[in-house]
N, CA and C atoms as an extended XYZ file, in Angstrom:
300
Properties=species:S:1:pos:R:3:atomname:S:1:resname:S:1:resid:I:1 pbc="F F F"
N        66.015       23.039      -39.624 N   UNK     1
C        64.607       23.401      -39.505 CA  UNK     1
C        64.478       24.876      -39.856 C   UNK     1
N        63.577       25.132      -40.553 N   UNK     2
C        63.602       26.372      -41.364 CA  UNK     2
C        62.908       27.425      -39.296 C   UNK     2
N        63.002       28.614      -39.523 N   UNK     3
C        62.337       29.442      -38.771 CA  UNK     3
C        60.984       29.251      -38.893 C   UNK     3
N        60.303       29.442      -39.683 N   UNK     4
C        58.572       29.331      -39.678 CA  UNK     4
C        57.851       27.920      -39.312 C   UNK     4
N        58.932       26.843      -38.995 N   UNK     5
C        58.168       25.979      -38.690 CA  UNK     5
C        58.694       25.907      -37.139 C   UNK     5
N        60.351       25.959      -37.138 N   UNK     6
C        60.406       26.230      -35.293 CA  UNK     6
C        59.498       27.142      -35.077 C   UNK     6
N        58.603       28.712      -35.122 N   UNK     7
C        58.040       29.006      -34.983 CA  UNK     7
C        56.843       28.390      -34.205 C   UNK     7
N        55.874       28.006      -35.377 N   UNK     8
C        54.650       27.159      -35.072 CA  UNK     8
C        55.289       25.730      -34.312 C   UNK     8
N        56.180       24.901      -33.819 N   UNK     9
C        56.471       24.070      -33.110 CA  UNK     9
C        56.366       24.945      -31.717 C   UNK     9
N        57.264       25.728      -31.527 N   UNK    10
C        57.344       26.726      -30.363 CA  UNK    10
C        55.887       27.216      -29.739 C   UNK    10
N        54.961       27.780      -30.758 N   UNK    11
C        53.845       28.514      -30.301 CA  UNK    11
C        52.578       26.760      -30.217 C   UNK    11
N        53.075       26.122      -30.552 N   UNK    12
C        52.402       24.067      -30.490 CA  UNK    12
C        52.755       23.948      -28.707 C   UNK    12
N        54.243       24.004      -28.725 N   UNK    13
C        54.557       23.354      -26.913 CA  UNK    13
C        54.241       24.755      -26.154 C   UNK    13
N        53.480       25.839      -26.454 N   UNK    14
C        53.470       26.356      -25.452 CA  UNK    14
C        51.666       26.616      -25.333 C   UNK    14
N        51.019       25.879      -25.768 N   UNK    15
C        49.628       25.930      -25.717 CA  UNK    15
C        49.044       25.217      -24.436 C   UNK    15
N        49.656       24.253      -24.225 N   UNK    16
C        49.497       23.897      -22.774 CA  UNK    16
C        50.053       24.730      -21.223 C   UNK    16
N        50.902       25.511      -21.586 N   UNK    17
C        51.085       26.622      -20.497 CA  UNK    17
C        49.762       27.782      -20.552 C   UNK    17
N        49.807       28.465      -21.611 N   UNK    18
C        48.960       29.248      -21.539 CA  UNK    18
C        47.566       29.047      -21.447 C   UNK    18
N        47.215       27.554      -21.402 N   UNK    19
C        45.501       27.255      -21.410 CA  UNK    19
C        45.600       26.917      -19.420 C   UNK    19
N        46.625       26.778      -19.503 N   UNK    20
C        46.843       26.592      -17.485 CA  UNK    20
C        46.861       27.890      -16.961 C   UNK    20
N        47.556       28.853      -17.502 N   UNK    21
C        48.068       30.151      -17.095 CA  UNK    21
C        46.229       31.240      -17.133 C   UNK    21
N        45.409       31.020      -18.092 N   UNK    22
C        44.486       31.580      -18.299 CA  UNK    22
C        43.417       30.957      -17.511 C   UNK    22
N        43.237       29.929      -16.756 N   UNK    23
C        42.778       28.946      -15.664 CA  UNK    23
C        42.061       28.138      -17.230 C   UNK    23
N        41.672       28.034      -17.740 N   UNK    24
C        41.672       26.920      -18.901 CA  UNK    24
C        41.549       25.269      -18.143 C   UNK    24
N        42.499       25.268      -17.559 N   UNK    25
C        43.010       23.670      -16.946 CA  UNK    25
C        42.978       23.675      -15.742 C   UNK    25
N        41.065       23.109      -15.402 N   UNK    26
C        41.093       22.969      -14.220 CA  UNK    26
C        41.546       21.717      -13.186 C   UNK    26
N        42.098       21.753      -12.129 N   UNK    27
C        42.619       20.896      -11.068 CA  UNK    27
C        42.040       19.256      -11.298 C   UNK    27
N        42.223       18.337      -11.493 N   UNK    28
C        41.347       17.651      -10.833 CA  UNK    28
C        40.910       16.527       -9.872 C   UNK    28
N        39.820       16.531       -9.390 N   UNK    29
C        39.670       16.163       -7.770 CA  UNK    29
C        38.506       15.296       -7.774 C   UNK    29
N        38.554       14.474       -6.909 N   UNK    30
C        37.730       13.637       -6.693 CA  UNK    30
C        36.423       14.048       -6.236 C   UNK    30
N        36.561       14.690       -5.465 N   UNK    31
C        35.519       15.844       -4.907 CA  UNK    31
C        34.245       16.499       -5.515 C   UNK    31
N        32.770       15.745       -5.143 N   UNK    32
C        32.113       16.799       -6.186 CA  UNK    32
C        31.848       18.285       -5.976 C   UNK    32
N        31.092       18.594       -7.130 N   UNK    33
C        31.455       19.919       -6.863 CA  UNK    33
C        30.544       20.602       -5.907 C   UNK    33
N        29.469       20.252       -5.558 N   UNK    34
C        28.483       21.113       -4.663 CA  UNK    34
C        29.102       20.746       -2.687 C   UNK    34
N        27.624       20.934       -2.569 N   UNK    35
C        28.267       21.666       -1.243 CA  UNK    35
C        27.155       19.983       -0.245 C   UNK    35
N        28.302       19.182        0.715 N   UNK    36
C        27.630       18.495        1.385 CA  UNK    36
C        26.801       18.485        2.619 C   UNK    36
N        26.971       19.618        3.497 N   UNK    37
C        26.274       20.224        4.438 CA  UNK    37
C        24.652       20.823        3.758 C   UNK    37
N        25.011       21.350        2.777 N   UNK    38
C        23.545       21.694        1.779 CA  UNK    38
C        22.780       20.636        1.679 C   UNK    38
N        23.480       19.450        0.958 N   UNK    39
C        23.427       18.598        0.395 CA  UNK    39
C        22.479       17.252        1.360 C   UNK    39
N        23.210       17.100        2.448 N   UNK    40
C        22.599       16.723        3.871 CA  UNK    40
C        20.996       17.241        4.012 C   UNK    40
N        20.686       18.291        4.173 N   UNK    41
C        19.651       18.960        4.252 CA  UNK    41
C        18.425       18.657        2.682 C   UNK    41
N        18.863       19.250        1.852 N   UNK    42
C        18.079       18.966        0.985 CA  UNK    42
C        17.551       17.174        1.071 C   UNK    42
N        18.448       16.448        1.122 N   UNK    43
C        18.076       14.966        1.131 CA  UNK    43
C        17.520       14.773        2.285 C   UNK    43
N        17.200       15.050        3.243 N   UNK    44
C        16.421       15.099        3.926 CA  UNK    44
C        14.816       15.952        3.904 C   UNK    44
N        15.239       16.407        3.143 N   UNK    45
C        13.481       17.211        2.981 CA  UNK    45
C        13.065       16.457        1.743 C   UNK    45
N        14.074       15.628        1.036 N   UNK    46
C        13.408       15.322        0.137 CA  UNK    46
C        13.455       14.064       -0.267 C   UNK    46
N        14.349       13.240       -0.191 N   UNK    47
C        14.889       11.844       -0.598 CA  UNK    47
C        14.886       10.958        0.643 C   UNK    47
N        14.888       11.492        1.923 N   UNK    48
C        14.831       10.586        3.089 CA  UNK    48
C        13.233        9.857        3.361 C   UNK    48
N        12.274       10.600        3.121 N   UNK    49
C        10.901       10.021        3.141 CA  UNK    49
C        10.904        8.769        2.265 C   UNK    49
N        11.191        8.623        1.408 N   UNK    50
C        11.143        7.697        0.279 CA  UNK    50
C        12.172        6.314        0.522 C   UNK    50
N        13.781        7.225        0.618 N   UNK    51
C        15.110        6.533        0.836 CA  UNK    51
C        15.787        6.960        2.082 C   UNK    51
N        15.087        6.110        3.013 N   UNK    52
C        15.994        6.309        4.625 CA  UNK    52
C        17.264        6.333        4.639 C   UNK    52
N        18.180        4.923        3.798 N   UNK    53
C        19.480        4.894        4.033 CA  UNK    53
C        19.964        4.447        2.780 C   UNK    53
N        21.033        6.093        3.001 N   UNK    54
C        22.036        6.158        1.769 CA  UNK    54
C        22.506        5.403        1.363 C   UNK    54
N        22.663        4.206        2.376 N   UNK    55
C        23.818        3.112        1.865 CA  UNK    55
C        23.248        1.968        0.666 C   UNK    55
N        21.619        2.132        0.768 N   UNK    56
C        20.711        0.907        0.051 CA  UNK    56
C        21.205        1.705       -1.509 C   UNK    56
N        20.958        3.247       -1.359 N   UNK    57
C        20.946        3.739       -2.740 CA  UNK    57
C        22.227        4.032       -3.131 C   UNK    57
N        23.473        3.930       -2.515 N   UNK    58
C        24.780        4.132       -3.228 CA  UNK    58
C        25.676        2.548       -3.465 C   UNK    58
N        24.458        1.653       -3.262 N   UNK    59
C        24.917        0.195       -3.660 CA  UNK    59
C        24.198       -0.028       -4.992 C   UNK    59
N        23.631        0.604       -5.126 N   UNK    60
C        22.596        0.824       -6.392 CA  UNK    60
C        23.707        1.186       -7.687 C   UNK    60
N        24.506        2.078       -7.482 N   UNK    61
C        25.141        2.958       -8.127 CA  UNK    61
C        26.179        2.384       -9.015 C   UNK    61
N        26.175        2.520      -10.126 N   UNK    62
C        27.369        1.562      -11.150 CA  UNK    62
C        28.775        3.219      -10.901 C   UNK    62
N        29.647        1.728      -11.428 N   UNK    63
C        30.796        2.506      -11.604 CA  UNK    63
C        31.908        1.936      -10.287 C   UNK    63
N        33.125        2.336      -10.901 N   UNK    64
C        34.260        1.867      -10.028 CA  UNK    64
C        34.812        2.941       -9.497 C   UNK    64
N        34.797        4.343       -9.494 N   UNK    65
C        35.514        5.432       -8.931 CA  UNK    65
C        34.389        6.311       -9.025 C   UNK    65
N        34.846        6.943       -7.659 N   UNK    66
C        33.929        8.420       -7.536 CA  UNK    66
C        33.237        8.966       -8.583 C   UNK    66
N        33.939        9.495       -9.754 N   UNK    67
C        33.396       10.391      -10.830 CA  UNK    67
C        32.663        9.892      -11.631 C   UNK    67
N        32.885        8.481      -11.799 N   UNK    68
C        31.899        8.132      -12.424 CA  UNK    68
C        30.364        7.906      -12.201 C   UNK    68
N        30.610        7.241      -10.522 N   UNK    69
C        29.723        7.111       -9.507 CA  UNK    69
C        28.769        8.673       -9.481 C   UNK    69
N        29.386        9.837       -9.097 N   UNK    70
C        28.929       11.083       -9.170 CA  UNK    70
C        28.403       11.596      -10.438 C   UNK    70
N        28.589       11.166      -12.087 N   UNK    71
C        28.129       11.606      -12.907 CA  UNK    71
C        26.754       10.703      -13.452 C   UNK    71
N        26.944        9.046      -13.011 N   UNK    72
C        25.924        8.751      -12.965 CA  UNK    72
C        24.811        9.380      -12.205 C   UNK    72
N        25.095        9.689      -10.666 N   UNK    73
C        23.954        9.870       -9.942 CA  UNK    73
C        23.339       11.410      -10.646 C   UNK    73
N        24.284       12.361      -11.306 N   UNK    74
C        23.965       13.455      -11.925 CA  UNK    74
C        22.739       13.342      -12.962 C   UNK    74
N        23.117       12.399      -13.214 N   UNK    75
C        22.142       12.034      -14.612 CA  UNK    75
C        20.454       11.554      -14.121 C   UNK    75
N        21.289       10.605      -13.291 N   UNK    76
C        19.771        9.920      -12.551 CA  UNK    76
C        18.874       10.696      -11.687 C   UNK    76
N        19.544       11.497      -10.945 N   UNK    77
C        18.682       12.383      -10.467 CA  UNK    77
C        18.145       13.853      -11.127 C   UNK    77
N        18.460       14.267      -12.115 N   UNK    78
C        18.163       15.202      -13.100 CA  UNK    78
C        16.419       14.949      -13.242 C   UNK    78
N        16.229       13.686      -13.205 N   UNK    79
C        15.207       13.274      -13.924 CA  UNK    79
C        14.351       12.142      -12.455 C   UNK    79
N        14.703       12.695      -11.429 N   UNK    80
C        14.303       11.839      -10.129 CA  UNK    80
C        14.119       12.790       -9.098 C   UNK    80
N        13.018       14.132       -9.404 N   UNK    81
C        12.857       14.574       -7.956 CA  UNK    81
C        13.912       15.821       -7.742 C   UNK    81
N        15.187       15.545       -8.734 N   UNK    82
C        16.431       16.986       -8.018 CA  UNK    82
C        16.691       17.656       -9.673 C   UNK    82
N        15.709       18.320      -10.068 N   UNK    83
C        15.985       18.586      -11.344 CA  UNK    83
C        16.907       20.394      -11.207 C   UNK    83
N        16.716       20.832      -10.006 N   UNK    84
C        17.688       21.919       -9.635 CA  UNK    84
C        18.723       21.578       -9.844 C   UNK    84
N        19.800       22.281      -10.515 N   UNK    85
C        21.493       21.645      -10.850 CA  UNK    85
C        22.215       21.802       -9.009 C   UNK    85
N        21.873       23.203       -8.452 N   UNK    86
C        22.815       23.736       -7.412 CA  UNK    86
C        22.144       22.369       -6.803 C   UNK    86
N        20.704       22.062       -6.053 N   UNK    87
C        20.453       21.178       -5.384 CA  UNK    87
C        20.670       19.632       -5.426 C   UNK    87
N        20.761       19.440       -6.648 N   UNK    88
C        21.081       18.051       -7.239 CA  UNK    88
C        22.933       17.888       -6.434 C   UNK    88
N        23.770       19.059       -7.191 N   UNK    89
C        25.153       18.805       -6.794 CA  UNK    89
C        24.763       18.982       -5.504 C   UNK    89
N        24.364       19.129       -4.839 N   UNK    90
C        24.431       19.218       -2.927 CA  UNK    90
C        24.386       17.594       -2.318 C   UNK    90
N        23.473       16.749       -3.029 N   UNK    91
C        22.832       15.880       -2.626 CA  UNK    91
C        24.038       14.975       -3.360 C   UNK    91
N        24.150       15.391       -4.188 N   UNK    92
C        25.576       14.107       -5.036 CA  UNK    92
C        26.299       14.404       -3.946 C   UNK    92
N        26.910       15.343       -3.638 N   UNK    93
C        28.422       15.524       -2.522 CA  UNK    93
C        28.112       14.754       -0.733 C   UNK    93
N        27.077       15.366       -0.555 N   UNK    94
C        26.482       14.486        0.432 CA  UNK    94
C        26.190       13.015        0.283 C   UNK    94
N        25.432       12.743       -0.769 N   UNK    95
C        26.109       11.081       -0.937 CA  UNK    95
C        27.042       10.299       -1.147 C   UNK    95
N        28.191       10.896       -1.408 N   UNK    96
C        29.249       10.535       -1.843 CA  UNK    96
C        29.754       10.347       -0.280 C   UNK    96
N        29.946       12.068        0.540 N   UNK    97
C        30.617       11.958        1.573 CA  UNK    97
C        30.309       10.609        2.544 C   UNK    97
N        28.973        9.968        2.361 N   UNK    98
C        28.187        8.937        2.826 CA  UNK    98
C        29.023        8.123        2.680 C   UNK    98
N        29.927        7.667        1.623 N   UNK    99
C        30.521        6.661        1.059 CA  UNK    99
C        32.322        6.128        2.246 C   UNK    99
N        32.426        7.309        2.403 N   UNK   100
C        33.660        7.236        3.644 CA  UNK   100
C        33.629        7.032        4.676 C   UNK   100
């Protein structure tokens, strides 16, 4: 193997260290990202008048795992009443935590 191509092979396998090393590659977790104590609250000033219990509206919800479950409800509520991003993720994490 000539040098200039071990080279570029070398600087190829090390692109995945340095996109981790620069935080690039974040963790990932089941967990959404906002905050469920927030999240609690807001749905109550705002989604409980309408939707008493979480459980009618997270049977509603397509999908087989959390994230998907959580990016649907992202979408759906964008356009349902939580068009705030910080408040929307409050109310996803709080519904989710609902789910356990």
């Amino acid at each position: 193997m000539k040098l200039k191509h071990f080279a570029g092979a070398m600087m190829l396998a090390l692109i995945p260290f340095v996109a981790f090393a620069n935080g690039a590659a974040e963790p990932v977790t089941d967990e959404p990202a906002g905050d469920a104590t927030r999240g609690a609250d807001a749905y109550d000033e705002s989604c409980a008048v309408c939707h008493a219990s979480p459980s009618v509206i997270l049977r509603g919800v397509p999908g087989d795992d959390p994230e998907t479950r959580a990016e649907w409800l992202d979408l759906f509520l964008t356009d349902h009443y939580a068009p705030d991003d910080e408040r929307r993720q409050d109310i996803i994490a709080w519904l989710m935590a609902q789910r356990s």
